[in-house]
MOPAC internal coordinates of N, CA, C and O (Angstrom, degrees):
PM7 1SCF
backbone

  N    0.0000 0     0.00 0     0.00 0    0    0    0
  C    1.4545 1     0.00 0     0.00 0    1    0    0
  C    1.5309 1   110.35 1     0.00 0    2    1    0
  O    1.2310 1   127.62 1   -51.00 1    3    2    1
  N    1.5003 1   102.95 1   129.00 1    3    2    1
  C    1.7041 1    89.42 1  -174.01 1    5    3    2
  C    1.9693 1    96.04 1   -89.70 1    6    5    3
  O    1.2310 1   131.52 1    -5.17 1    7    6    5
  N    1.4775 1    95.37 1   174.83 1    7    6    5
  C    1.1146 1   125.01 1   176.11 1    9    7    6
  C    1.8121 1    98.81 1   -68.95 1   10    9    7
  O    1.2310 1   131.62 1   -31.35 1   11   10    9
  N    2.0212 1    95.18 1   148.65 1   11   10    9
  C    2.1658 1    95.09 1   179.94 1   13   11   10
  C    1.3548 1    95.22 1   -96.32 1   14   13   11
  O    1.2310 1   110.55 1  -124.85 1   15   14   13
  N    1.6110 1   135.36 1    55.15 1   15   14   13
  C    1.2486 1   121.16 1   123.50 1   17   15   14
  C    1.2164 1   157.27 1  -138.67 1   18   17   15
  O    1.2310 1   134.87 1  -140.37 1   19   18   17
  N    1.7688 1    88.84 1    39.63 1   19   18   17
  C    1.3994 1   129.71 1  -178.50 1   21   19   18
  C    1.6593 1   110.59 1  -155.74 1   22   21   19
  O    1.2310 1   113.43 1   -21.58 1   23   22   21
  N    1.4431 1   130.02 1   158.42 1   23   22   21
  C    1.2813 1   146.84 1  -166.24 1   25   23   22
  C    1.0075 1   104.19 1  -154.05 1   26   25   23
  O    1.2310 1   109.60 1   -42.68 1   27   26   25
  N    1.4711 1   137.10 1   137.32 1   27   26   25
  C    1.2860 1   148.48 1   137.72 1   29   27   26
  C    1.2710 1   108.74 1   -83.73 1   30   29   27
  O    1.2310 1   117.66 1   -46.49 1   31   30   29
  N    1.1804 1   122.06 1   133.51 1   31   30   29
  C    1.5908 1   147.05 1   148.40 1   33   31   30
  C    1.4482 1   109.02 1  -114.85 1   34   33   31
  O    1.2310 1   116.40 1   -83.00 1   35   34   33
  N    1.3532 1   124.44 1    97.00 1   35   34   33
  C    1.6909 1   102.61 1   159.10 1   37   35   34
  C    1.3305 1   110.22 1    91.63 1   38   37   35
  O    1.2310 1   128.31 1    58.74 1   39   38   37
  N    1.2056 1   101.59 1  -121.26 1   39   38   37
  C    1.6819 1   108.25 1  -176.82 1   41   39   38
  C    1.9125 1    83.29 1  -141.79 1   42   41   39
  O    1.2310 1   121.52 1  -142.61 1   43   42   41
  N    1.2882 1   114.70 1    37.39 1   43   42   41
  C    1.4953 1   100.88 1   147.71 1   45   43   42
  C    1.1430 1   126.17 1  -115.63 1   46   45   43
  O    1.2310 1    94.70 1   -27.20 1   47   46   45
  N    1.0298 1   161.64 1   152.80 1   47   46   45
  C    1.7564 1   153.32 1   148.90 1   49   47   46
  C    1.0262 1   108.23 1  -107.62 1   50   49   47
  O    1.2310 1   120.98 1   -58.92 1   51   50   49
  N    1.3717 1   115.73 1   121.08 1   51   50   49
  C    1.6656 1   135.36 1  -177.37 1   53   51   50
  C    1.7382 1    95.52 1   -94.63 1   54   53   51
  O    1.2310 1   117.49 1   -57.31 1   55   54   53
  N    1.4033 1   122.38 1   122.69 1   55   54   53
  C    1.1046 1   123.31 1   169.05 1   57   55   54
  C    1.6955 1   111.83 1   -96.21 1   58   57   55
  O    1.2310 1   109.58 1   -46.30 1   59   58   57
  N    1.0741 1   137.15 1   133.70 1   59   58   57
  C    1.6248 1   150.96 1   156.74 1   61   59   58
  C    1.8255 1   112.29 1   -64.21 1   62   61   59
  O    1.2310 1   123.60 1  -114.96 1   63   62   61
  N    1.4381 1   110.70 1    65.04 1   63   62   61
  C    1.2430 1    85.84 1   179.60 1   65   63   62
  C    2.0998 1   142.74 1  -118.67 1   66   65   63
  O    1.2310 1   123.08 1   -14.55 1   67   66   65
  N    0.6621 1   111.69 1   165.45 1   67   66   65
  C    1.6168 1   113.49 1   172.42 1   69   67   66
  C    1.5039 1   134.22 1  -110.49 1   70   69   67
  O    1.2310 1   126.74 1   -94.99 1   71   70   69
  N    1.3127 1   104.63 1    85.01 1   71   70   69
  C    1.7294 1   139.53 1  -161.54 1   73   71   70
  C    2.1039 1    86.14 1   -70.30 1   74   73   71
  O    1.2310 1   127.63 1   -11.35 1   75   74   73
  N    1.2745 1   102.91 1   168.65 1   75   74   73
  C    1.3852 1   130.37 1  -157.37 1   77   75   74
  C    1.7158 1   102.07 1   171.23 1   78   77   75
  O    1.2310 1   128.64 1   -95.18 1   79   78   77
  N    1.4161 1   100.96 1    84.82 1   79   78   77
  C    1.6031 1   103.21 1   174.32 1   81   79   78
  C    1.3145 1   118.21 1  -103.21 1   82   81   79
  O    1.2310 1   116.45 1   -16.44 1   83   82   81
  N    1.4068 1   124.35 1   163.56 1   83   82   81
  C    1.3560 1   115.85 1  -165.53 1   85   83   82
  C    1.3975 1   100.59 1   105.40 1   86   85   83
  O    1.2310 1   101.39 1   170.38 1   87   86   85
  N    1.2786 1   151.51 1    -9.62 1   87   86   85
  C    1.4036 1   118.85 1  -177.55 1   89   87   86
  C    0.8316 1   121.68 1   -89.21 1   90   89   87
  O    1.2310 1   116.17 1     4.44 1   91   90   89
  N    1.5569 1   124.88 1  -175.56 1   91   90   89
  C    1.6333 1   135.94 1   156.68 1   93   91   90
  C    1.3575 1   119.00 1   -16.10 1   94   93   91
  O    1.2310 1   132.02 1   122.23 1   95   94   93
  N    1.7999 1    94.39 1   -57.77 1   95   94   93
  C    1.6077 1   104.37 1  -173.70 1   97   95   94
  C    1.2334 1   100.77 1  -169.69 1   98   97   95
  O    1.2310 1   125.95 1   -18.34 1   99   98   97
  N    1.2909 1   106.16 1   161.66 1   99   98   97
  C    1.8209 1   122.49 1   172.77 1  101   99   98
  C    1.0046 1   114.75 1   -71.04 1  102  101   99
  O    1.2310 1   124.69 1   -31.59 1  103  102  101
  N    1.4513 1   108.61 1   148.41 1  103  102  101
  C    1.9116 1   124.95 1  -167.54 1  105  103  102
  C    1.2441 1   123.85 1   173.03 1  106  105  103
  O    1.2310 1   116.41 1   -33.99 1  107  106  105
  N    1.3694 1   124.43 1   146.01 1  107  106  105
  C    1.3635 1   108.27 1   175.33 1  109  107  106
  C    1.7155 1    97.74 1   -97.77 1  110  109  107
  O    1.2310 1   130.88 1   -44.04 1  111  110  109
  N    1.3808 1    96.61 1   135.96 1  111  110  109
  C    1.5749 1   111.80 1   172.14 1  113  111  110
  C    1.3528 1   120.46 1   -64.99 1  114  113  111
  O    1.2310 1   119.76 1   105.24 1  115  114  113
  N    2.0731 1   118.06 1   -74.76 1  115  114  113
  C    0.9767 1   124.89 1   155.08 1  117  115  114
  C    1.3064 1    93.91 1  -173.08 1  118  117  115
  O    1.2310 1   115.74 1    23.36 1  119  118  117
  N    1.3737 1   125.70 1  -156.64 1  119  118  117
  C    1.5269 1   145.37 1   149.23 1  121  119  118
  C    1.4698 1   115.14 1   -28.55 1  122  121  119
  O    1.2310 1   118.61 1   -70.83 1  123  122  121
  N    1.5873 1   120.25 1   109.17 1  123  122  121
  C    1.4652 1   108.86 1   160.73 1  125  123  122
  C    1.5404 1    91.47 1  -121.90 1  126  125  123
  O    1.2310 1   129.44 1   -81.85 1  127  126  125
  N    1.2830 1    99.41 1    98.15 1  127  126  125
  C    1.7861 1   116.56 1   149.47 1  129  127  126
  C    2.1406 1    81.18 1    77.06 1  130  129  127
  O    1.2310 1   118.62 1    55.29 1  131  130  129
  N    1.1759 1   120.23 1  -124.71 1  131  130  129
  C    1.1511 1   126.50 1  -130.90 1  133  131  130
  C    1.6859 1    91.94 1   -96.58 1  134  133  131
  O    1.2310 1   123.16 1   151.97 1  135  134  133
  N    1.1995 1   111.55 1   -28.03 1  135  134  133
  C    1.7477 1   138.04 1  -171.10 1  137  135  134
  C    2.0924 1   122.17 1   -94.27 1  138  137  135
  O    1.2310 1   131.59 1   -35.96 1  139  138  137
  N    1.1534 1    95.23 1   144.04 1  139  138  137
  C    1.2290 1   108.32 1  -178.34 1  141  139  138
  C    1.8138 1    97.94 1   -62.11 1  142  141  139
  O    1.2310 1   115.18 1   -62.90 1  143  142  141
  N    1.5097 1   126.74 1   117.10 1  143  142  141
  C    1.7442 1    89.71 1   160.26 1  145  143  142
  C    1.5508 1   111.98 1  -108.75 1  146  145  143
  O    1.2310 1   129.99 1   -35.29 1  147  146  145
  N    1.6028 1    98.35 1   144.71 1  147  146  145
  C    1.5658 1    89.33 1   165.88 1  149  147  146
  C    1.3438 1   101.08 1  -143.33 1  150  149  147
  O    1.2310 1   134.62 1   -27.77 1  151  150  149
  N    1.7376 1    89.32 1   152.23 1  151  150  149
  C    1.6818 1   102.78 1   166.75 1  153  151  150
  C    1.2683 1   131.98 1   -92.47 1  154  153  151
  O    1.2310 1   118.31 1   -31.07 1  155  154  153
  N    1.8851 1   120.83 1   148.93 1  155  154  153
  C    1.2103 1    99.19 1  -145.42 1  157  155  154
  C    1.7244 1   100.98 1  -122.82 1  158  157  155
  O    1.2310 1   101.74 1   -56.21 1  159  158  157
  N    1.1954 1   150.93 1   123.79 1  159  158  157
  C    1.5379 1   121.84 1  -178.82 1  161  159  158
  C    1.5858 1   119.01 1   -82.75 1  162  161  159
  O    1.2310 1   128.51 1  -108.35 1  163  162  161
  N    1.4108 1   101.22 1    71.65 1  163  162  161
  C    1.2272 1   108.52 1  -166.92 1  165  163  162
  C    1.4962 1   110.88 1  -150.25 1  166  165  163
  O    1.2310 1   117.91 1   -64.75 1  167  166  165
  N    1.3865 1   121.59 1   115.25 1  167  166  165
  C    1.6593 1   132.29 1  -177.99 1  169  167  166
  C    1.7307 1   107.70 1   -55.98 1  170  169  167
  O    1.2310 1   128.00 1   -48.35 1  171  170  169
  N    1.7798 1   102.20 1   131.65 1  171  170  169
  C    1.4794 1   108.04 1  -166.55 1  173  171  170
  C    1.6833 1    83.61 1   -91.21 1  174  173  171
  O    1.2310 1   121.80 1  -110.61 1  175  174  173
  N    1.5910 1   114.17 1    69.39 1  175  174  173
  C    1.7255 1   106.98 1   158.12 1  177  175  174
  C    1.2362 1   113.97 1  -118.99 1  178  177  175
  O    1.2310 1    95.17 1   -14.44 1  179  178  177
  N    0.9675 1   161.01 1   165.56 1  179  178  177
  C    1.1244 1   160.71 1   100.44 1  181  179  178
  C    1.8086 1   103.84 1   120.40 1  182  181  179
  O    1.2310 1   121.93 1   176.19 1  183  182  181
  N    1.3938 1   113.92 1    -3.81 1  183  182  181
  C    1.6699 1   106.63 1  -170.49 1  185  183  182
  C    1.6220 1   100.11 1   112.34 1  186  185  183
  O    1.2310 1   118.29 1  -170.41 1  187  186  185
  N    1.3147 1   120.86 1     9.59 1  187  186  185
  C    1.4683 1   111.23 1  -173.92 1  189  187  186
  C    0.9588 1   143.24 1   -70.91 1  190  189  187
  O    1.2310 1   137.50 1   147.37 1  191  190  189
  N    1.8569 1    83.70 1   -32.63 1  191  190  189
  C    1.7650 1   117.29 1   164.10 1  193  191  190
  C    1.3015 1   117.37 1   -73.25 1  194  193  191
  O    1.2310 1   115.48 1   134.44 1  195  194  193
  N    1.2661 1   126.18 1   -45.56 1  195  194  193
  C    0.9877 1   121.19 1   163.12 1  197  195  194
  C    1.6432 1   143.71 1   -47.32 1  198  197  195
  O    1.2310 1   134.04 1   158.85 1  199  198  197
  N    1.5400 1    90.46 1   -21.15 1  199  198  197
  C    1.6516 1   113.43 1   179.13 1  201  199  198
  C    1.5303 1    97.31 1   -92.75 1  202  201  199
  O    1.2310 1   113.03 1   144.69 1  203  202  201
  N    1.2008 1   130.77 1   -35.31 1  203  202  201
  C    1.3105 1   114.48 1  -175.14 1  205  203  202
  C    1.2253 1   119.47 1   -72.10 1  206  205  203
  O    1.2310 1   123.88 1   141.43 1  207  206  205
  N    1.6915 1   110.17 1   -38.57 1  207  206  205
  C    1.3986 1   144.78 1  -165.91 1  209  207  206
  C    1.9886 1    94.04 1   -68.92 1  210  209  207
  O    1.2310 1   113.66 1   148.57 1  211  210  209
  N    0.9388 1   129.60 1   -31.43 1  211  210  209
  C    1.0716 1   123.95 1   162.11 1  213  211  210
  C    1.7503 1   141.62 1   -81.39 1  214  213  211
  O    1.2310 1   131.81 1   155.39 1  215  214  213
  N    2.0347 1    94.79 1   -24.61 1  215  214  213
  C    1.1585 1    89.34 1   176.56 1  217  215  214
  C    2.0082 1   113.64 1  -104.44 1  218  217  215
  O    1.2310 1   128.37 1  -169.83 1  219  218  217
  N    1.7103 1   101.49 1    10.17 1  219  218  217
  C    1.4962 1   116.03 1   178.61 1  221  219  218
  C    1.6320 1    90.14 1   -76.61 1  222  221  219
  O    1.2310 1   120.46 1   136.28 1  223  222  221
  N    1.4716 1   116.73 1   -43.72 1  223  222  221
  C    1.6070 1   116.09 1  -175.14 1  225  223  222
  C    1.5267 1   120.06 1   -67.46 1  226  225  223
  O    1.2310 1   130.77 1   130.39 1  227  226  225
  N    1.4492 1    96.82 1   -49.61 1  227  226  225
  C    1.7569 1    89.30 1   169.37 1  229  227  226
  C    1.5724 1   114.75 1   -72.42 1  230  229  227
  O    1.2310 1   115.64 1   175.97 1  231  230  229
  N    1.1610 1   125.88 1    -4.03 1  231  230  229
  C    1.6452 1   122.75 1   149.97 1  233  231  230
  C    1.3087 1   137.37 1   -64.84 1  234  233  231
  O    1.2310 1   133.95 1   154.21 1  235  234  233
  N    1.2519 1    90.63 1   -25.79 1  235  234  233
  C    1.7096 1   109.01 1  -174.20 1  237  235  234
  C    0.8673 1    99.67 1  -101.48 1  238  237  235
  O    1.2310 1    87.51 1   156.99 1  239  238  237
  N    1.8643 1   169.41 1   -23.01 1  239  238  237
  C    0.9807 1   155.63 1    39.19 1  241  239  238
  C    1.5885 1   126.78 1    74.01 1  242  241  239
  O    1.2310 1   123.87 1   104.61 1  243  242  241
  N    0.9378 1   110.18 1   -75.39 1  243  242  241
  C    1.9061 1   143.15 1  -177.68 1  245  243  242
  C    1.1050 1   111.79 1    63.63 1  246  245  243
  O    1.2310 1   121.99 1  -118.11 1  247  246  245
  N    1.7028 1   113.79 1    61.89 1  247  246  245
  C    1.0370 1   143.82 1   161.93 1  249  247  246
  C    1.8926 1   119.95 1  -106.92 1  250  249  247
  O    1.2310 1   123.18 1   -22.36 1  251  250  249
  N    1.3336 1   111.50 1   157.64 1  251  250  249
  C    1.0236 1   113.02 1  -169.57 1  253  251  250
  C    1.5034 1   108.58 1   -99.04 1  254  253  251
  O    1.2310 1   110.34 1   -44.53 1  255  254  253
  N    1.2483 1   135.75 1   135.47 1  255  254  253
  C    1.7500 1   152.10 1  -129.51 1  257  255  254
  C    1.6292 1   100.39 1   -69.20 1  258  257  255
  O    1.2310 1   113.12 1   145.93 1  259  258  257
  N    1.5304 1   130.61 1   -34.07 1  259  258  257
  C    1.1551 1   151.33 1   141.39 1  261  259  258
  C    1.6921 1   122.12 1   -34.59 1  262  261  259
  O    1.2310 1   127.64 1   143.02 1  263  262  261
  N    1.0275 1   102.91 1   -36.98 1  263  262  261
  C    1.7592 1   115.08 1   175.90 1  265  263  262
  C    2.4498 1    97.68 1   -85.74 1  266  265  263
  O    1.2310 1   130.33 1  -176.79 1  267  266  265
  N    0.9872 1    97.68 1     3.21 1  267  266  265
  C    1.6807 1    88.48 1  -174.63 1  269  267  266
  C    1.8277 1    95.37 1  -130.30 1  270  269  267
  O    1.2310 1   128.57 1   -42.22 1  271  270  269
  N    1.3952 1   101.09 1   137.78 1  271  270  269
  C    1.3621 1   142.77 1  -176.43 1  273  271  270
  C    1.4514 1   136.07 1  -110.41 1  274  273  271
  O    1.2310 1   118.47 1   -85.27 1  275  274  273
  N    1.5016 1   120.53 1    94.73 1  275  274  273
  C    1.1002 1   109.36 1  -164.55 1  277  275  274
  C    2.1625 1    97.42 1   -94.43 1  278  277  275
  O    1.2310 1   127.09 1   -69.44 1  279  278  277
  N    1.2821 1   103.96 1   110.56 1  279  278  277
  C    1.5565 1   111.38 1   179.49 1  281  279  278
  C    1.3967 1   121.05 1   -82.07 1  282  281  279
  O    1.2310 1   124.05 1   128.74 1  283  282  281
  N    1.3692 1   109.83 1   -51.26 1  283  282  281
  C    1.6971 1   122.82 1   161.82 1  285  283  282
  C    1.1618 1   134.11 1  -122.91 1  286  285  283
  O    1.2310 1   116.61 1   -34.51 1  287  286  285
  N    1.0962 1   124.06 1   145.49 1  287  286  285
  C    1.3371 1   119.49 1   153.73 1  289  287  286
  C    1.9798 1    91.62 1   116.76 1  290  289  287
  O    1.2310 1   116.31 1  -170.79 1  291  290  289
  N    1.2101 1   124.61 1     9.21 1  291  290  289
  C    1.7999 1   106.50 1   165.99 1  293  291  290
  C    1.6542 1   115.85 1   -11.33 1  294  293  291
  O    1.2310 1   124.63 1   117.92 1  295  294  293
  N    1.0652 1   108.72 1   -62.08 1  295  294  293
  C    2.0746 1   108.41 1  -162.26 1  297  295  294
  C    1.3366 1    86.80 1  -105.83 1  298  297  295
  O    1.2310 1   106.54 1  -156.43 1  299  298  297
  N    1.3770 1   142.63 1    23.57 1  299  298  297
  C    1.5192 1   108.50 1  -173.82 1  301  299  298
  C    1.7041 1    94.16 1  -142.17 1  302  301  299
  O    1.2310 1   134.66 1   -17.08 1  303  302  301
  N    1.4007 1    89.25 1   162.92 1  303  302  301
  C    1.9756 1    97.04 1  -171.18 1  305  303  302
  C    2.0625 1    97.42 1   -84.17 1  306  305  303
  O    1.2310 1   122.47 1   176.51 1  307  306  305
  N    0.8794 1   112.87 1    -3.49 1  307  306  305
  C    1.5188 1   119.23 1   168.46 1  309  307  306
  C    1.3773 1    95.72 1   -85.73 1  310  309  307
  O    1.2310 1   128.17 1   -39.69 1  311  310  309
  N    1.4791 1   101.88 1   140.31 1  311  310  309
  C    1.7701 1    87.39 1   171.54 1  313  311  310
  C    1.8439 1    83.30 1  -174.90 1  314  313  311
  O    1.2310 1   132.95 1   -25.93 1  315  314  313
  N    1.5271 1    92.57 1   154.07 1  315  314  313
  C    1.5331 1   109.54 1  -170.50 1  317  315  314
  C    1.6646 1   104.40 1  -125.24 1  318  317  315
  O    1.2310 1   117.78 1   -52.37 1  319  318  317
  N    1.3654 1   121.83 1   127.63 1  319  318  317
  C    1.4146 1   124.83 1  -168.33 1  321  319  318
  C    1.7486 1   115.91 1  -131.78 1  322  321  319
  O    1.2310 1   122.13 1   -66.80 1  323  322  321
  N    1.2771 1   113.53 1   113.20 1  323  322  321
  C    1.6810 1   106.02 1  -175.99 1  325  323  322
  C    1.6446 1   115.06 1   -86.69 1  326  325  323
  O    1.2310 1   122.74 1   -62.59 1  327  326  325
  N    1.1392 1   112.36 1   117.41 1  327  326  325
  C    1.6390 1    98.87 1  -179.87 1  329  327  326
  C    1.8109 1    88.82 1  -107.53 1  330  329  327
  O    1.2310 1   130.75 1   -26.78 1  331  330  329
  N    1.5526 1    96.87 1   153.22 1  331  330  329
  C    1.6826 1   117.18 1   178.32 1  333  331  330
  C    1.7243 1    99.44 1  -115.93 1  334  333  331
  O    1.2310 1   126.45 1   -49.91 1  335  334  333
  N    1.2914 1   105.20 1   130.09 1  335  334  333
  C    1.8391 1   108.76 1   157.82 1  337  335  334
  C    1.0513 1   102.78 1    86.50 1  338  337  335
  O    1.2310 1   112.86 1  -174.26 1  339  338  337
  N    1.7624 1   131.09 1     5.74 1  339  338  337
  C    1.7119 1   100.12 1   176.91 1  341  339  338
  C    1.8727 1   108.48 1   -96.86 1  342  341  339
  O    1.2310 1   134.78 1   -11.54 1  343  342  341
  N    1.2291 1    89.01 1   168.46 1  343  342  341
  C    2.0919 1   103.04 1   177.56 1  345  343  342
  C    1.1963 1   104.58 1  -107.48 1  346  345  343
  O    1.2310 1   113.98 1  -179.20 1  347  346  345
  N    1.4616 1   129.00 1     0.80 1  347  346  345
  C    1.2959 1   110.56 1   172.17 1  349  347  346
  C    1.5744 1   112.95 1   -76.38 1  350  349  347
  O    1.2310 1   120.40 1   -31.35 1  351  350  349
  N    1.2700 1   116.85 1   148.65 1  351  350  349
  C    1.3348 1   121.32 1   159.16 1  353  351  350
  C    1.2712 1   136.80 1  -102.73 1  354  353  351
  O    1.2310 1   120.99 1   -63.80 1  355  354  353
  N    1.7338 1   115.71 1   116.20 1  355  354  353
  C    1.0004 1   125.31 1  -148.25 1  357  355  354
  C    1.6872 1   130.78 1   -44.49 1  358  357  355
  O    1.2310 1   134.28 1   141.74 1  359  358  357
  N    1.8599 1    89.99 1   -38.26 1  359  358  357
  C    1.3444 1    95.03 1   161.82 1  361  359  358
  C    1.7425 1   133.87 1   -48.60 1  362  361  359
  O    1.2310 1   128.79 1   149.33 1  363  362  361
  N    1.8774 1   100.66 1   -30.67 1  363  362  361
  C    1.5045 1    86.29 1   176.58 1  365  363  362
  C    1.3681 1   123.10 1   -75.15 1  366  365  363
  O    1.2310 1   113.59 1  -165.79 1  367  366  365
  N    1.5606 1   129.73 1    14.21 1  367  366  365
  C    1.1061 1   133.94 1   163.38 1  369  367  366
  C    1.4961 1   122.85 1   -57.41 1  370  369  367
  O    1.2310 1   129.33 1   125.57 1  371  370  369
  N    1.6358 1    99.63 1   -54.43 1  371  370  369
  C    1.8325 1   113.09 1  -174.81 1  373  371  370
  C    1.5284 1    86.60 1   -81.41 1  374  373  371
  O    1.2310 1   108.31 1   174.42 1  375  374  373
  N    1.3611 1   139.46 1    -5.58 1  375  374  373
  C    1.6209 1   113.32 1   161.87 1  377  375  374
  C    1.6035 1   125.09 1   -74.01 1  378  377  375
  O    1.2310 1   125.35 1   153.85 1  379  378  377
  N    1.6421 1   107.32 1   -26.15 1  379  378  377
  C    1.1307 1    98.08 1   150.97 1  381  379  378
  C    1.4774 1   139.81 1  -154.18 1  382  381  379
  O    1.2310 1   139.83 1  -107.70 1  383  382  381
  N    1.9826 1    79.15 1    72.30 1  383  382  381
  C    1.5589 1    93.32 1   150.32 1  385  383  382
  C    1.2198 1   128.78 1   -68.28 1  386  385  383
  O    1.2310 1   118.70 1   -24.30 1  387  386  385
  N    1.6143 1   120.09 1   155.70 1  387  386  385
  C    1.2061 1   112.32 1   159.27 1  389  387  386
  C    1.6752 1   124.44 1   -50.47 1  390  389  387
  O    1.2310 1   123.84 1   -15.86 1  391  390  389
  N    1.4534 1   110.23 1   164.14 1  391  390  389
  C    1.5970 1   107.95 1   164.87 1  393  391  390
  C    1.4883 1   110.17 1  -108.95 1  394  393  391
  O    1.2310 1   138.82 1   -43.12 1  395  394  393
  N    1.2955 1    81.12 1   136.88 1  395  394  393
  C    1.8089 1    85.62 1  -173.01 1  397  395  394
  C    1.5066 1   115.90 1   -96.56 1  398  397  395
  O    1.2310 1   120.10 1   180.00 1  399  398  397

């Protein structure tokens, strides 16, 4: 049974996540409630976060910026993202998150 803040379909993985822009720097934190959270060093003006927030994921990933999908969440810190073609597994993300 996977975890509710990610899905495989196929060769997509829909991530569930909870963005926090503005910090120091980008990272995944850990689990907030149902969602991935991560922080992003990137100003929520103009789409900035959102642009980073997509190309921190296709990094983490090792996918190319074209293979990542922002589905929900434009104005909101909830936000839903489809990546196509990566082998990473999502879980090795929360292996190394920080501990908070």
């Amino acid at each position: 049974m996977q975890p509710g803040w990610y899905r495989l379909n196929g060769e997509v993985l829909t991530l569930t996540l909870h963005v926090q822009p503005g910090a120091k720097r980008s990272e995944i934190v850990g689990l907030h409630g149902e969602a991935l959270k991560i922080k992003l060093a990137a100003p929520p003006i103009e789409g900035h976060a959102n642009e980073a927030l997509l190309k921190f994921i296709a990094e983490l990933f090792a996918v190319p910026l074209r293979n990542v999908e922002l589905m929900q969440g434009v104005q909101s810190r909830h936000k839903v993202v489809a990546i196509t073609g990566s082998r990473v597994d999502p879980e090795f993300l929360l292996q190394n998150a920080p501990l908070s």
